[in-house]
C-alpha positions as CSV (number, residue, x, y, z in Angstrom):
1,X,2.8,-11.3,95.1
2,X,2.7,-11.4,98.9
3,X,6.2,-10.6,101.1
4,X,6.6,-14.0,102.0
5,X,6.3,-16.1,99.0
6,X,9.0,-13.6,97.4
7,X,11.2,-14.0,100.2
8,X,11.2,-17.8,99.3
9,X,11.6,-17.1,95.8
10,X,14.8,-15.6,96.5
11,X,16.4,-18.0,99.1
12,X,15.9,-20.5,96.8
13,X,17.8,-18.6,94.0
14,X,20.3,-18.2,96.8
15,X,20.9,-21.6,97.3
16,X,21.2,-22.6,94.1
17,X,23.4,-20.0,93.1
18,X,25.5,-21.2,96.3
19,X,25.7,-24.6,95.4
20,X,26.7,-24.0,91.7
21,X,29.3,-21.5,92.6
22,X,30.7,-24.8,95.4
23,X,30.7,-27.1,92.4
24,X,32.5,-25.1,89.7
25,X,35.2,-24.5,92.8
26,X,35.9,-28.1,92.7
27,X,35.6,-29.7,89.3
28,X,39.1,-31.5,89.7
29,X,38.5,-35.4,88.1
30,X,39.5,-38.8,90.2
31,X,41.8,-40.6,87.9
32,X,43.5,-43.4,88.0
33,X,46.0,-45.1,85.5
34,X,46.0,-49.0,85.9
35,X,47.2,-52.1,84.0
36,X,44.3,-53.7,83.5
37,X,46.0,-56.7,82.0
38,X,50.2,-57.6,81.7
39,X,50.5,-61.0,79.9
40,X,54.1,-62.8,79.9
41,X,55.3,-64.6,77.1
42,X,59.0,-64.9,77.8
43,X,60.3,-64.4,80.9
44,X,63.5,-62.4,81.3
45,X,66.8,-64.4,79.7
46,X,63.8,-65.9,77.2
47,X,62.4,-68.2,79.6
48,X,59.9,-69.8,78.1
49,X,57.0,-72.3,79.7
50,X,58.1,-75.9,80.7
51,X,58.0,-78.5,78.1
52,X,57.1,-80.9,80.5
53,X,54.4,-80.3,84.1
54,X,56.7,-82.1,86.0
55,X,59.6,-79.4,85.3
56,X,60.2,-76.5,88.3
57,X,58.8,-73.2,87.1
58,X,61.2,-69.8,87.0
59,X,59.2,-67.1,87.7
60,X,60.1,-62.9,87.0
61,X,59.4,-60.3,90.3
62,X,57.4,-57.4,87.9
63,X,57.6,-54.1,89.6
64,X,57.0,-50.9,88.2
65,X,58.8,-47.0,88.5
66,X,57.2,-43.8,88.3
67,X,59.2,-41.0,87.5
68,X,57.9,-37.6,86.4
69,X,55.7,-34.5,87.2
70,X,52.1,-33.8,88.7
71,X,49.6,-31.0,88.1
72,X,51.1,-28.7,90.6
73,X,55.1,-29.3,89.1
74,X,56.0,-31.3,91.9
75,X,58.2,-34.3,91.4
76,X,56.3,-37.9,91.5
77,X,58.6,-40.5,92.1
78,X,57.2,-43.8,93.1
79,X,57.1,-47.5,92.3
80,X,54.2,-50.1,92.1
81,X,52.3,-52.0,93.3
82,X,53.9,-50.1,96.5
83,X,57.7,-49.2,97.2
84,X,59.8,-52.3,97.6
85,X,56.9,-54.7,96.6
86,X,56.1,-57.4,94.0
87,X,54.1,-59.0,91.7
88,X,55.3,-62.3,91.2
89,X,54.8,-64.1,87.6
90,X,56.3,-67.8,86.5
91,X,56.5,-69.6,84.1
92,X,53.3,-71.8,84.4
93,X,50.7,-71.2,81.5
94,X,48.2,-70.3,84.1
95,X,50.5,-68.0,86.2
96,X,51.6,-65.7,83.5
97,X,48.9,-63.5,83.8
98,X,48.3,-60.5,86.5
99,X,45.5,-58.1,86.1
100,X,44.5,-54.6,87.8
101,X,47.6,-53.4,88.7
102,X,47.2,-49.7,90.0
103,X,49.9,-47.5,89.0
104,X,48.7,-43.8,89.9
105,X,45.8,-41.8,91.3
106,X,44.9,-38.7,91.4
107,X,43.0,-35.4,90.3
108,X,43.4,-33.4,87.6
109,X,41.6,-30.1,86.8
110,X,40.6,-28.8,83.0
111,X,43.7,-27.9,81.6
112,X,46.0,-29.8,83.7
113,X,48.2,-32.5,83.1
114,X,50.3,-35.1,84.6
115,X,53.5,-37.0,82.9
116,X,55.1,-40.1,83.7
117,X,57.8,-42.4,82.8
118,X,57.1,-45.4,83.3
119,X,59.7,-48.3,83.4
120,X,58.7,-52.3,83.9
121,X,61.1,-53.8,85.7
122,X,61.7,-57.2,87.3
123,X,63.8,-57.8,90.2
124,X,67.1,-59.7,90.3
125,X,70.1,-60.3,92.6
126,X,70.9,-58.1,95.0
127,X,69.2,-55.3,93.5
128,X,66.4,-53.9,95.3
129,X,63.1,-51.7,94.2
130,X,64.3,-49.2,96.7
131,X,67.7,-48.2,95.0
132,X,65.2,-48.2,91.4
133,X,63.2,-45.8,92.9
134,X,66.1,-43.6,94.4
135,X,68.2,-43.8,91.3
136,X,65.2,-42.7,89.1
137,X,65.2,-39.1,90.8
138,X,67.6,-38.3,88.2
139,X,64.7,-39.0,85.6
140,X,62.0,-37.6,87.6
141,X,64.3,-34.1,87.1
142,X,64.2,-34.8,83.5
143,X,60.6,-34.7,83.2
144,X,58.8,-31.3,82.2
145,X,55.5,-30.9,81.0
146,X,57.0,-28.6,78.6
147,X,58.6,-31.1,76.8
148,X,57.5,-33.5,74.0
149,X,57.1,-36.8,74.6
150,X,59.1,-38.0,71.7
151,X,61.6,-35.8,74.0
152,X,61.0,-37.5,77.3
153,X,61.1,-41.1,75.4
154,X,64.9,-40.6,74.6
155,X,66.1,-40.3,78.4
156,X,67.9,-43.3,79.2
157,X,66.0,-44.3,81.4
158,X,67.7,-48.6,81.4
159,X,71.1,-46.8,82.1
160,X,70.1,-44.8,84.7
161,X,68.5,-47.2,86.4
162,X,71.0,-49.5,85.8
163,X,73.3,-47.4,88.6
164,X,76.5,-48.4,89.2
165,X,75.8,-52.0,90.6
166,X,71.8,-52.4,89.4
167,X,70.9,-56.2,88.4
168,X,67.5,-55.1,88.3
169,X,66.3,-56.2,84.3
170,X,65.0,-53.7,82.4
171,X,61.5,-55.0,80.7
172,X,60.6,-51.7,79.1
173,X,59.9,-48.2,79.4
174,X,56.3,-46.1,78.4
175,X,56.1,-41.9,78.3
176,X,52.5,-41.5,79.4
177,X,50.9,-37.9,79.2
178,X,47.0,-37.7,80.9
179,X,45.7,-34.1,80.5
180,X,41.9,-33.1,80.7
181,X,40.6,-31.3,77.8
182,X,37.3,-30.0,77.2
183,X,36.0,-32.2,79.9
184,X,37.3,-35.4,78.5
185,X,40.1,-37.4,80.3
186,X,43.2,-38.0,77.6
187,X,45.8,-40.6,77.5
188,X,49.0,-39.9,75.2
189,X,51.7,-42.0,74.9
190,X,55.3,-42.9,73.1
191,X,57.7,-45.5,72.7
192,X,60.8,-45.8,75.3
193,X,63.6,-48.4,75.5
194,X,62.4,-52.1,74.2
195,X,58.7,-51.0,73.7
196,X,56.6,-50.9,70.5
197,X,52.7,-51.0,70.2
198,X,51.3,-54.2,70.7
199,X,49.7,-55.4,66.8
200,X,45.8,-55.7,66.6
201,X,45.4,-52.4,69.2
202,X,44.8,-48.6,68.4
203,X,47.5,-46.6,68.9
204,X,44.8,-43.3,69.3
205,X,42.4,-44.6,71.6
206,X,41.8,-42.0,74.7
207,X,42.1,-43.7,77.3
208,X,43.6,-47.0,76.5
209,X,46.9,-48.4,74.9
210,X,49.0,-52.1,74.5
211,X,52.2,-52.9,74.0
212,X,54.9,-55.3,73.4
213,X,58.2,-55.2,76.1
214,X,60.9,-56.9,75.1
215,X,64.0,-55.9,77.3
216,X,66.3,-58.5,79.1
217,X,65.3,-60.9,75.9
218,X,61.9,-61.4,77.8
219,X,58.3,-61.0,76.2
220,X,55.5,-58.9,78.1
221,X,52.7,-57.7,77.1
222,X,51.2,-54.6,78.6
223,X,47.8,-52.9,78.6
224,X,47.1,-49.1,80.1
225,X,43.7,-47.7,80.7
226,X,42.1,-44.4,82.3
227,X,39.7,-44.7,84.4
228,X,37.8,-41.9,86.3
């Protein structure tokens, strides 16, 4: 074998040594947790549809807060779709449906995990998603990936976010755990305040779950998926 075909034999082992050794350095995984689908029965205080078209529609301001801890044990503690935003929702058969609702990005490596608490709630008054957001630092504290969910599902989270002079209704709370196991992305869950799992769903699947809100007398339904 001539000097020069073996020298190219080896830079190419090089190389691909080199680019194997780049990608096992970053195998993190893009994930994003979204509500694909959050279907309104009853509003808040039971509002149901008009009987009649002609009627004026009431309509709920859904937001959602965040409060837990990332991969790296910081403290995530956010609201959705953005801090002091929206998503508006009457009363209307045809308006009482919103779909792909983002609710947190980001990357997780094998063996990592993030955890979230994650209360619906729907704006009222004077009450603003700002002073939600601020007040659920004192969940956010709470939170440790150390700690069961069945654990993290018995913080009051309606109280505390209740403050002293909250108006803000309380829709529901869901403990979410996403961890990355043998390569797989993995969704857990459990039950908080005025949440059960929505009949006709699995309870187990791994990157998906539904449920039934009930707080403030209203009637959501919410579904969570993975996706990466």
């Amino acid at each position: 074998m001539s000097r020069k075909i073996l020298s190219a034999i080896v830079a190419s082992f090089v190389c691909l040594a080199s680019a194997a050794w780049a990608d096992s350095g970053d195998d993190a995984v893009e994930i994003t947790l979204k509500v694909p689908l959050l279907v309104c029965h009853e509003l808040s205080g039971g509002v149901r549809p008009p009987t009649k078209e002609k009627e004026e529609p009431e309509h709920d301001l859904i937001f959602f807060v965040l409060s837990g801890r990332g991969a790296d044990g910081s403290s995530i503690n956010q609201a959705a779709p953005e801090t002091g935003g929206h998503l508006k929702i009457d009363n209307r058969r045809q308006s009482m449906i919103l779909k792909n609702i983002d609710l947190w990005k980001g990357k997780l490596r094998e063996g990592e995990a993030v955890t979230l608490v994650i209360s619906v709630r729907e704006q009222d008054k004077n009450d603003t998603v700002d002073k939600d957001v601020e007040e659920a630092t004192r969940i956010a504290k709470q939170v440790d990936h150390s700690r069961s969910l069945a654990e993290l599902a018995r913080i009051h989270v309606s109280e505390i976010l209740k403050g002293d002079n909250g108006e803000n209704d309380h829709i529901g709370t869901i403990v979410v755990r996403i961890k990355v196991e043998k390569g797989d992305v993995v969704l857990q869950t459990e039950l908080g305040d005025h949440a059960r799992y929505l009949k006709g769903y699995p309870a187990n699947h791994p990157t998906e779950r539904s449920f039934n809100l009930t707080g403030d007398h209203s009637n959501y339904d919410l579904h969570l998926r993975l996706e990466d």
